[in-house]
C-alpha positions in Angstrom: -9.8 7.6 -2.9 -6.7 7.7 -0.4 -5.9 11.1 -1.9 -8.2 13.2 0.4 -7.2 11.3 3.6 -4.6 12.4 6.6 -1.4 11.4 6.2 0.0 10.4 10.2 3.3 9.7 8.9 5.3 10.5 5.6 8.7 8.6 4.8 10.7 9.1 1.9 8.8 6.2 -0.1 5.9 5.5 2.0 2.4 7.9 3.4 0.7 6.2 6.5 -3.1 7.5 6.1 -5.6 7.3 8.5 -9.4 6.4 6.9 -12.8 5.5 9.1 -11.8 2.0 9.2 -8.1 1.3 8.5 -4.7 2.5 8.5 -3.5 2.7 5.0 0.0 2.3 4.4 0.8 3.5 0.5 4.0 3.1 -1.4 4.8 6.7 -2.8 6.7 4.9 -6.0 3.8 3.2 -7.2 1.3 6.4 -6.7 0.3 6.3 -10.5 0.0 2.8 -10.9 -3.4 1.4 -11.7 -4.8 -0.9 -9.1 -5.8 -4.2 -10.8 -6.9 -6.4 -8.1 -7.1 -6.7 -4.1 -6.7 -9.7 -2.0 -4.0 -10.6 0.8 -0.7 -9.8 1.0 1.5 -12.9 1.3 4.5 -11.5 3.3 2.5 -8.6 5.3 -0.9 -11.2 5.8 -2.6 -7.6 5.6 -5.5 -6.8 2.6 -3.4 -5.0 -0.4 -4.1 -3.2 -3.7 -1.8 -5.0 -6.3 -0.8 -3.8 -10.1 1.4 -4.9 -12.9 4.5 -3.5 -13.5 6.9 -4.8 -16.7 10.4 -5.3 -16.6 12.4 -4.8 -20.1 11.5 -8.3 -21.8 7.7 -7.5 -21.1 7.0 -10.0 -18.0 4.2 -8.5 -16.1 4.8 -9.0 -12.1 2.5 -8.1 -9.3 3.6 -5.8 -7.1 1.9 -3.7 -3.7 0.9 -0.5 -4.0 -0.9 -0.1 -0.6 -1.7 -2.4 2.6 -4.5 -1.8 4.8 -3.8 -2.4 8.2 -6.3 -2.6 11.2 -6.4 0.4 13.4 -4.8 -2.0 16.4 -1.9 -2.4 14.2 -0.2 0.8 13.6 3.3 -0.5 15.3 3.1 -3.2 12.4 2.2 -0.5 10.0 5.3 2.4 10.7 7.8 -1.0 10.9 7.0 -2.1 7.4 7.4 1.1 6.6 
């Protein structure tokens, strides 16, 4: 999916990616993580892929593994980043 894209800006943890429609901002620590479900990001208010990581006493917690931004927003997107 975001594999084949072009990256516009690499960090240490995160790839900005440019695709037809949006400006995908992916968390390089959570690459392997299967995405689970997609809706709205409460902090960012951007669309995000979300999947479950458990901590050591098996409580499952949702956590971001990429944002979508609009093409408008790519200040917003390199600042969260």
């Amino acid at each position: 999916m975001s594999q084949d894209l072009p990256i516009l800006k690499k960090g240490s943890f995160y790839y900005l990616k440019d695709s037809p429609t949006n400006l995908i901002l992916e968390d390089r620590t959570k690459r392997g993580l299967t995405v689970r479900e997609q809706n709205m990001d409460e902090n960012y208010h951007v669309l995000a892929d979300k999947g479950m990581i458990h901590d050591m006493d098996g409580i499952g917690h949702w956590v971001p593994i990429r944002w979508y931004y609009s093409k408008n927003d790519y200040d917003r997107a390199v600042s969260h980043a």
